[in-house]
N, CA, C and O atoms as CSV, one atom per row, in Angstrom:
chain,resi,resn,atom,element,x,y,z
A,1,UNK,N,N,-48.499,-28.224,21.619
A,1,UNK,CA,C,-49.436,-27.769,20.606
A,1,UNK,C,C,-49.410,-26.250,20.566
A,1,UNK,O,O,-49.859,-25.592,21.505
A,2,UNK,N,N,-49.022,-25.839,19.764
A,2,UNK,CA,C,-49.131,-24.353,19.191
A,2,UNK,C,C,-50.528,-23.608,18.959
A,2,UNK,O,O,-51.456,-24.204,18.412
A,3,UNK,N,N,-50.631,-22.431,19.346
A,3,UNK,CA,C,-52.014,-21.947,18.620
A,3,UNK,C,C,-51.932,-20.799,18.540
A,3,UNK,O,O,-51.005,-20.198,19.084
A,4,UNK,N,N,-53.009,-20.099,17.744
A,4,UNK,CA,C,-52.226,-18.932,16.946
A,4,UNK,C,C,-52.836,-17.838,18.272
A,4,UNK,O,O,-53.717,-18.159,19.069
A,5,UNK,N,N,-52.086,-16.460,18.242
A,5,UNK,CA,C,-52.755,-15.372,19.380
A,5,UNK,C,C,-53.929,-15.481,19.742
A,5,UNK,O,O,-54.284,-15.654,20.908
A,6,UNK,N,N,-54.949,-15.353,18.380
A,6,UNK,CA,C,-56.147,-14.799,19.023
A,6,UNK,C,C,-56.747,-15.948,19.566
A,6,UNK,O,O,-57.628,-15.754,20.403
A,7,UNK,N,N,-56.270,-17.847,19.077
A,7,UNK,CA,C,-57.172,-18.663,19.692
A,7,UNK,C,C,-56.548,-18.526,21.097
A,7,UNK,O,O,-57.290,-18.590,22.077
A,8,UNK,N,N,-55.276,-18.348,21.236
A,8,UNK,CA,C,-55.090,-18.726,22.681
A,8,UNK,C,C,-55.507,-17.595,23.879
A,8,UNK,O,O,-55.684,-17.883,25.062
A,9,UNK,N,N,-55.621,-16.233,23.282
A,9,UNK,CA,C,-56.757,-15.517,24.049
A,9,UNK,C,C,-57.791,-15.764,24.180
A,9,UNK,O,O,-58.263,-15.301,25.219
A,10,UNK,N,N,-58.620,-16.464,23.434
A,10,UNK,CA,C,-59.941,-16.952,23.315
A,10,UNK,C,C,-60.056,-18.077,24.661
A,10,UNK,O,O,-60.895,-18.116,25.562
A,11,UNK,N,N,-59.064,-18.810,24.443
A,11,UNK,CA,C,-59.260,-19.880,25.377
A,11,UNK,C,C,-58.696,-19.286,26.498
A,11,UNK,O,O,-59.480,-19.761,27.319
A,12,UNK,N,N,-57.902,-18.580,27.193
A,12,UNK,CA,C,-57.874,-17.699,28.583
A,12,UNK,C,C,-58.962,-16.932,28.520
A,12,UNK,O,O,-59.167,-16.593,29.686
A,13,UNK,N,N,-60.070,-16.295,27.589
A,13,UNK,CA,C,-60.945,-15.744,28.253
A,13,UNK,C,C,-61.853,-16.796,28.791
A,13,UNK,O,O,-62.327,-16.581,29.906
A,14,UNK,N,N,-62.158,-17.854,28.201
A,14,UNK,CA,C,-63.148,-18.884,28.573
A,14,UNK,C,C,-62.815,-19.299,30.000
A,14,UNK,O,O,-63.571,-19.297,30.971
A,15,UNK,N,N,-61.401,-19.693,29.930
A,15,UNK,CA,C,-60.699,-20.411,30.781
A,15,UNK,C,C,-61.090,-19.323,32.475
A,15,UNK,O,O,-61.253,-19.870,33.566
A,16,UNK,N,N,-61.156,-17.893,32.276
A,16,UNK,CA,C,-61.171,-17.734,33.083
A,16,UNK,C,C,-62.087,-16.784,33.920
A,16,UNK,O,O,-61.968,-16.184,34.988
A,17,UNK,N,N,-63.501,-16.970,32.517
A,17,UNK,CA,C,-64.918,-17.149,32.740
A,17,UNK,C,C,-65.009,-18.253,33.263
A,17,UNK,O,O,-65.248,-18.026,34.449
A,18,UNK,N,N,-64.964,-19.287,33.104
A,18,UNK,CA,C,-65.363,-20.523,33.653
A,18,UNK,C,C,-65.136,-20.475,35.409
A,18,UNK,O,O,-66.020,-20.747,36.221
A,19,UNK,N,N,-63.339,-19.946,35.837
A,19,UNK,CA,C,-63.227,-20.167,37.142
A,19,UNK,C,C,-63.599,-18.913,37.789
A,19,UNK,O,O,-63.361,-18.935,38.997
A,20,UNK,N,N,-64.138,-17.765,37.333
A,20,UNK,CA,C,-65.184,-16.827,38.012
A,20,UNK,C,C,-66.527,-17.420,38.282
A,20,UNK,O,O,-67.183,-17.202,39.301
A,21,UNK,N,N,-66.907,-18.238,37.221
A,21,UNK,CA,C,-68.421,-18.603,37.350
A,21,UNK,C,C,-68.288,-19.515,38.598
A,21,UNK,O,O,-68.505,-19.009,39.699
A,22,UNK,N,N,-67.928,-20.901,38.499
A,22,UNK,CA,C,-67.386,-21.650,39.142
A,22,UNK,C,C,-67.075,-21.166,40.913
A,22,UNK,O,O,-67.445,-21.796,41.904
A,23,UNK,N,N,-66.237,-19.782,40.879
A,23,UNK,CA,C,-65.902,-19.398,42.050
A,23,UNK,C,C,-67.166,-18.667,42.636
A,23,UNK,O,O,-67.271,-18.789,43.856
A,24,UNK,N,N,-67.763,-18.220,42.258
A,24,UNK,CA,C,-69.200,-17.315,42.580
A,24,UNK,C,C,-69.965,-18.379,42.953
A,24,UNK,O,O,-70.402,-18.390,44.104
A,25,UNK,N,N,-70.276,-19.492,42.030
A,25,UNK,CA,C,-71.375,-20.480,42.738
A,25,UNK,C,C,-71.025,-21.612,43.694
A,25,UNK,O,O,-71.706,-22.545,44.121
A,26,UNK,N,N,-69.420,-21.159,43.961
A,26,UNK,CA,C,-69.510,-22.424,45.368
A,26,UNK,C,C,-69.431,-21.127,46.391
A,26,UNK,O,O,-69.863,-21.450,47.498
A,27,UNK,N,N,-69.056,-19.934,46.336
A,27,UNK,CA,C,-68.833,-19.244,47.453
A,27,UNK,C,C,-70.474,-18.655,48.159
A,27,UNK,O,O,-70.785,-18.485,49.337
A,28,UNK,N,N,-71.475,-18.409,46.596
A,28,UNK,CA,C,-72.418,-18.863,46.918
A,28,UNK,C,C,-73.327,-19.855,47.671
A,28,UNK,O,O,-74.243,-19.466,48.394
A,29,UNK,N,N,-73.112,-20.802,47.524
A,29,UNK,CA,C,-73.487,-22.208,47.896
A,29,UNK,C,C,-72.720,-22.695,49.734
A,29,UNK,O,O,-73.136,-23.389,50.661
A,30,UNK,N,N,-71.827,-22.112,49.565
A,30,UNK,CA,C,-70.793,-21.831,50.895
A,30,UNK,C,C,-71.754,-21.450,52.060
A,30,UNK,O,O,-72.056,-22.021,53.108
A,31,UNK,N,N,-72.296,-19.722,51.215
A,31,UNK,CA,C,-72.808,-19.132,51.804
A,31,UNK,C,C,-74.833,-19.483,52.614
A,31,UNK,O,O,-75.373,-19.202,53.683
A,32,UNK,N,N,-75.262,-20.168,51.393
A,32,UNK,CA,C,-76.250,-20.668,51.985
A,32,UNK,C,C,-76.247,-21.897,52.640
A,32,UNK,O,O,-77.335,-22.232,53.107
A,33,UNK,N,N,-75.374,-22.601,52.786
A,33,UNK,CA,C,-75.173,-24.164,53.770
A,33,UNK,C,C,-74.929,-23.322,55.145
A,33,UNK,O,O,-75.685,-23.298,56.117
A,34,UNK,N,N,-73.485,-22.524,54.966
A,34,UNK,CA,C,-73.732,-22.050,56.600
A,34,UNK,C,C,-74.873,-20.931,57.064
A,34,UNK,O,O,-74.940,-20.629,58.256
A,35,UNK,N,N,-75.595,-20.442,56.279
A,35,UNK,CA,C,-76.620,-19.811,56.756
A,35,UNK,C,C,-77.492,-20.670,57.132
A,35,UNK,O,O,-77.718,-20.636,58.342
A,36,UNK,N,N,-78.390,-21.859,56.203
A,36,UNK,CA,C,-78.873,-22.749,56.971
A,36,UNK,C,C,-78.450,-23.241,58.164
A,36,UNK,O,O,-79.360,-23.353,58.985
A,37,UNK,N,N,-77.016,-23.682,58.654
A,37,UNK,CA,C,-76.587,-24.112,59.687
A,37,UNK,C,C,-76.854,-23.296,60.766
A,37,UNK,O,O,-77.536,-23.726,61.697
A,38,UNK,N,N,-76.354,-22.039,60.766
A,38,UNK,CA,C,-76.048,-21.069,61.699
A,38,UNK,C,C,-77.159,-21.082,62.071
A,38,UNK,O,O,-77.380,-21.736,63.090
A,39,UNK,N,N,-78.394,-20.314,61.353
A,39,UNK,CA,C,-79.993,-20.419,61.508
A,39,UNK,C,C,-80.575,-21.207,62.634
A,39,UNK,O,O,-81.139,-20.809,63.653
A,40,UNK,N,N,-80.266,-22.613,62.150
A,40,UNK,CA,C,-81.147,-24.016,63.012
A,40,UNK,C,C,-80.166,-23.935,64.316
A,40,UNK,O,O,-80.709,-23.981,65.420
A,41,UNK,N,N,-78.786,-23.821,64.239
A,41,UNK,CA,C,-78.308,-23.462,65.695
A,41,UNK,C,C,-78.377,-22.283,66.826
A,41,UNK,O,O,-78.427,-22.404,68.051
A,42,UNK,N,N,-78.361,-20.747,65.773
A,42,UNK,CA,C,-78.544,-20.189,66.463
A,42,UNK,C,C,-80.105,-18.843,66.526
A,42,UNK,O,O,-80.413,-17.860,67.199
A,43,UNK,N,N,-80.525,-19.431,65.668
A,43,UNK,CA,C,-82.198,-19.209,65.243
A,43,UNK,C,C,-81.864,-18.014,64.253
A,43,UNK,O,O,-80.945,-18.179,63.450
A,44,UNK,N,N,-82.509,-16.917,64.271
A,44,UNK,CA,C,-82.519,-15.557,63.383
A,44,UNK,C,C,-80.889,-14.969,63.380
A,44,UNK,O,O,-80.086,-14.732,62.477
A,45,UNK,N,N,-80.845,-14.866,64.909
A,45,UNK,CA,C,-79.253,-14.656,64.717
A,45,UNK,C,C,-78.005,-14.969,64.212
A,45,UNK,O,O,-76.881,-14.469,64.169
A,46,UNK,N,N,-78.751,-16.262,63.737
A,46,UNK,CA,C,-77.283,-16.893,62.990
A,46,UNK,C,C,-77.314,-16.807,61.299
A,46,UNK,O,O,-76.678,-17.460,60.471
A,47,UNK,N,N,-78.029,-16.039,61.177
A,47,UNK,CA,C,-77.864,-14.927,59.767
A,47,UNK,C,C,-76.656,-14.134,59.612
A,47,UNK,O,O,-75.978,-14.042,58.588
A,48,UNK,N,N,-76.408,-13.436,61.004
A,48,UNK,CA,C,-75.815,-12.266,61.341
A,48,UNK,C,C,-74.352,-13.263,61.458
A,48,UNK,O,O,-73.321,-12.715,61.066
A,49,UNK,N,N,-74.256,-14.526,61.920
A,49,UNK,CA,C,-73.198,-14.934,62.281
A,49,UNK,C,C,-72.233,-15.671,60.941
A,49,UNK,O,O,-71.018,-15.780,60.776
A,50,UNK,N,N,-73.231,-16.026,60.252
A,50,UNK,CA,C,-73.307,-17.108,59.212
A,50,UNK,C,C,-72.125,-15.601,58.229
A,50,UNK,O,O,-70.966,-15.555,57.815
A,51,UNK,N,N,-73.151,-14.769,58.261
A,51,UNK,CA,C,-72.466,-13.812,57.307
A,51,UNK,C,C,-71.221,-13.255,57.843
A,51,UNK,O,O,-70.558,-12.621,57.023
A,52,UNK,N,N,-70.659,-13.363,59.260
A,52,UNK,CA,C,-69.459,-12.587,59.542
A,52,UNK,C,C,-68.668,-13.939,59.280
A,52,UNK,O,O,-67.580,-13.728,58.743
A,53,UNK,N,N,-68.995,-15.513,59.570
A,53,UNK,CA,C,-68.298,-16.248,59.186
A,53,UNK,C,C,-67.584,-16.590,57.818
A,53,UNK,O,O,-66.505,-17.183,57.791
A,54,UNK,N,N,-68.370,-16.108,56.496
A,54,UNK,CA,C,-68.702,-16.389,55.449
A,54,UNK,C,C,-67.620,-15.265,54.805
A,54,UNK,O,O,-66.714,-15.504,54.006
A,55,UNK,N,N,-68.053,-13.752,55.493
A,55,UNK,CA,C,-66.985,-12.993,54.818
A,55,UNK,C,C,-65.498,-13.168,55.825
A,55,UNK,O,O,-64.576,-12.557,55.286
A,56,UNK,N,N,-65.307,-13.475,56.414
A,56,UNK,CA,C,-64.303,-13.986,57.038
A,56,UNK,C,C,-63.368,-14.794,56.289
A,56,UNK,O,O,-62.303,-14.408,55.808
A,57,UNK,N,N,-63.989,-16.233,56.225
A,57,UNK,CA,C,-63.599,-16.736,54.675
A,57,UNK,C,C,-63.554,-17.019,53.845
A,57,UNK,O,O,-63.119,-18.043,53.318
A,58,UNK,N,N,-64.173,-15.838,53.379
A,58,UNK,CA,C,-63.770,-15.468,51.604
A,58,UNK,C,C,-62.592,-14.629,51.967
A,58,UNK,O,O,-61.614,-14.943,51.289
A,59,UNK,N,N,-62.389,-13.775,52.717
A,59,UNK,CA,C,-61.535,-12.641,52.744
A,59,UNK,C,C,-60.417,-13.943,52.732
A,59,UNK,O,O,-60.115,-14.588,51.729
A,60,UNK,N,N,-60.021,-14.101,53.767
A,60,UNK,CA,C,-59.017,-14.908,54.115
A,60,UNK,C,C,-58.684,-16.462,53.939
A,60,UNK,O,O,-57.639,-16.811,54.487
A,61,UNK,N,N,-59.357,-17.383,53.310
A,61,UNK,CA,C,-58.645,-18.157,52.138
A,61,UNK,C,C,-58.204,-17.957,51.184
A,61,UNK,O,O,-57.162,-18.556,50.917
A,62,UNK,N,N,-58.713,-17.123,50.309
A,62,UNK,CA,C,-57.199,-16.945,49.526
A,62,UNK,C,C,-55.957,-16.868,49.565
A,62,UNK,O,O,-55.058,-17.514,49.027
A,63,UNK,N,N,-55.991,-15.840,50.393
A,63,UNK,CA,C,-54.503,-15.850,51.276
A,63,UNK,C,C,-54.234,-16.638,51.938
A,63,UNK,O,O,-53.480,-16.174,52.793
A,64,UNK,N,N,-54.463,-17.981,52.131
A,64,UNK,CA,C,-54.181,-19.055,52.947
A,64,UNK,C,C,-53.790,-19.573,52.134
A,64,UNK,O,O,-52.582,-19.785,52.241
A,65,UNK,N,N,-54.519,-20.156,50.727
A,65,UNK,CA,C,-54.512,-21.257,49.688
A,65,UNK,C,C,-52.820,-20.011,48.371
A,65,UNK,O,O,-52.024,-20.514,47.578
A,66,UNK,N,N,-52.920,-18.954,48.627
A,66,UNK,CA,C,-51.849,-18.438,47.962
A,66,UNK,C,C,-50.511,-18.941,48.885
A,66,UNK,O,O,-49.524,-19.259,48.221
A,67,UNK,N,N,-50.442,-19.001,49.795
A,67,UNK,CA,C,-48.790,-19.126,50.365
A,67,UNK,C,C,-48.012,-20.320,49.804
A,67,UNK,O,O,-48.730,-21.208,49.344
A,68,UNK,N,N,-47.195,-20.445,49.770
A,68,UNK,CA,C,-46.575,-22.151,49.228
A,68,UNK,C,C,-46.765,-23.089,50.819
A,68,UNK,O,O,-46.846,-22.870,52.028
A,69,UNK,N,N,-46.764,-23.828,50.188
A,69,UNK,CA,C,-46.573,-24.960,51.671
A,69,UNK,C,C,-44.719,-24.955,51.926
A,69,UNK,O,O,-43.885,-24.897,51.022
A,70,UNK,N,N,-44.478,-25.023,53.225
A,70,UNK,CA,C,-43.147,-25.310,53.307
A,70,UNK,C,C,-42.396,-26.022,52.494
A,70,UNK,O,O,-41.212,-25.690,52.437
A,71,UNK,N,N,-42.818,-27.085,51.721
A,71,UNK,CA,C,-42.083,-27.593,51.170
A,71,UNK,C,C,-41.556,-27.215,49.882
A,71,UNK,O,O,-40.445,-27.326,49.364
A,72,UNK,N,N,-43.044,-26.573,49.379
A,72,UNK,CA,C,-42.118,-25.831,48.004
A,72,UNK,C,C,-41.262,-24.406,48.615
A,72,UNK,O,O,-40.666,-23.798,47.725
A,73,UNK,N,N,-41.120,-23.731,50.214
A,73,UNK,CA,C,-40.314,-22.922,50.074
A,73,UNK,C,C,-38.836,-23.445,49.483
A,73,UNK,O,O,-38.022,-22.967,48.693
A,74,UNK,N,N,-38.898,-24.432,50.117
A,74,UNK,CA,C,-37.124,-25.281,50.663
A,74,UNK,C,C,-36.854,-25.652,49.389
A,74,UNK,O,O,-35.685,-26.012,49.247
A,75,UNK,N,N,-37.703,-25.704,48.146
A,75,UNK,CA,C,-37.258,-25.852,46.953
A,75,UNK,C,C,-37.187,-24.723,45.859
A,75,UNK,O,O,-36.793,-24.683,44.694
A,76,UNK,N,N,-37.641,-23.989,46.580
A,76,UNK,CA,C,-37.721,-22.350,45.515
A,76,UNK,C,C,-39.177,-22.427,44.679
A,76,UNK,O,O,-39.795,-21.457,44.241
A,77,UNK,N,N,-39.462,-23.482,44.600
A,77,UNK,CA,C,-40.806,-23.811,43.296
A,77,UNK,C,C,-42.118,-22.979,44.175
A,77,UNK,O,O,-42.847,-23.475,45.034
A,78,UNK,N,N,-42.137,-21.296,43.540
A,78,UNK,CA,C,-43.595,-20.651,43.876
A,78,UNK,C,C,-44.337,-20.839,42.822
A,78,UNK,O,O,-45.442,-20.315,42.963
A,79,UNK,N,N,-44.131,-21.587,41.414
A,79,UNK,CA,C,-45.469,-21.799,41.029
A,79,UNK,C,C,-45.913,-23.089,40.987
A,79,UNK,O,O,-45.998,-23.335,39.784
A,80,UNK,N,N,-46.318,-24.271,41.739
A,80,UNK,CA,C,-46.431,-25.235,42.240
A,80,UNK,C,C,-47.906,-25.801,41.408
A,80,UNK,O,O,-48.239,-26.964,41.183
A,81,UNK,N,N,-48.603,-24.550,41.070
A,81,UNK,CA,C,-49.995,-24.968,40.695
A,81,UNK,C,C,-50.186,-24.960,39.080
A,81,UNK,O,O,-51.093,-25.370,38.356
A,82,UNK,N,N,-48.648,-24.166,38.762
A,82,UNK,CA,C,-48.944,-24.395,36.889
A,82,UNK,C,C,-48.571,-25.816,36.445
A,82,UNK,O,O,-47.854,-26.663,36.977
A,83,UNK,N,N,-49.424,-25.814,35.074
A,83,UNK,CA,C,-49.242,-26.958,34.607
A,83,UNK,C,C,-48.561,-26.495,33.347
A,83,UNK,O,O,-48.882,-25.516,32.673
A,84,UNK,N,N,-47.367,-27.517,33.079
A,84,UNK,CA,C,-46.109,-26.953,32.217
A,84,UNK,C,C,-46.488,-28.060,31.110
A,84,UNK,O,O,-45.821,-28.155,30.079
């Protein structure tokens, strides 16, 4: 299906409003499950822990979930996640 420039900019801006919004409210939501957790395990202090855990990974899943898995090295295929 063809579509003309400006719709198909239209739909990458949506497209990628949607996975900002989307990414903010689970990293959100991330963030208050292990704060509750940390909390009831390790009382006030696990505020302090919850949050070094939390930016920990955010920092570093991405870069986990970016690498290919071995198997697409051995095939050359680095874009594994587009849909053609």
């Amino acid at each position: 299906m063809r579509c003309s420039s400006r719709g198909c900019f239209a739909m990458r801006e949506r497209m990628i409003g949607a996975l900002l919004l989307g990414n903010n409210i689970t990293n959100i939501g991330a963030s208050a499950l292990a704060t509750g957790i940390f909390t009831a395990w390790f009382g006030d202090v696990g505020v302090l822990y919850a949050t070094g855990v939390m930016t920990v990974m955010v920092v570093i899943s991405p870069r986990v979930a970016k690498d290919p898995s071995p198997s697409t090295r051995r095939t050359g295929c680095r874009c594994w996640w587009r849909v053609r």
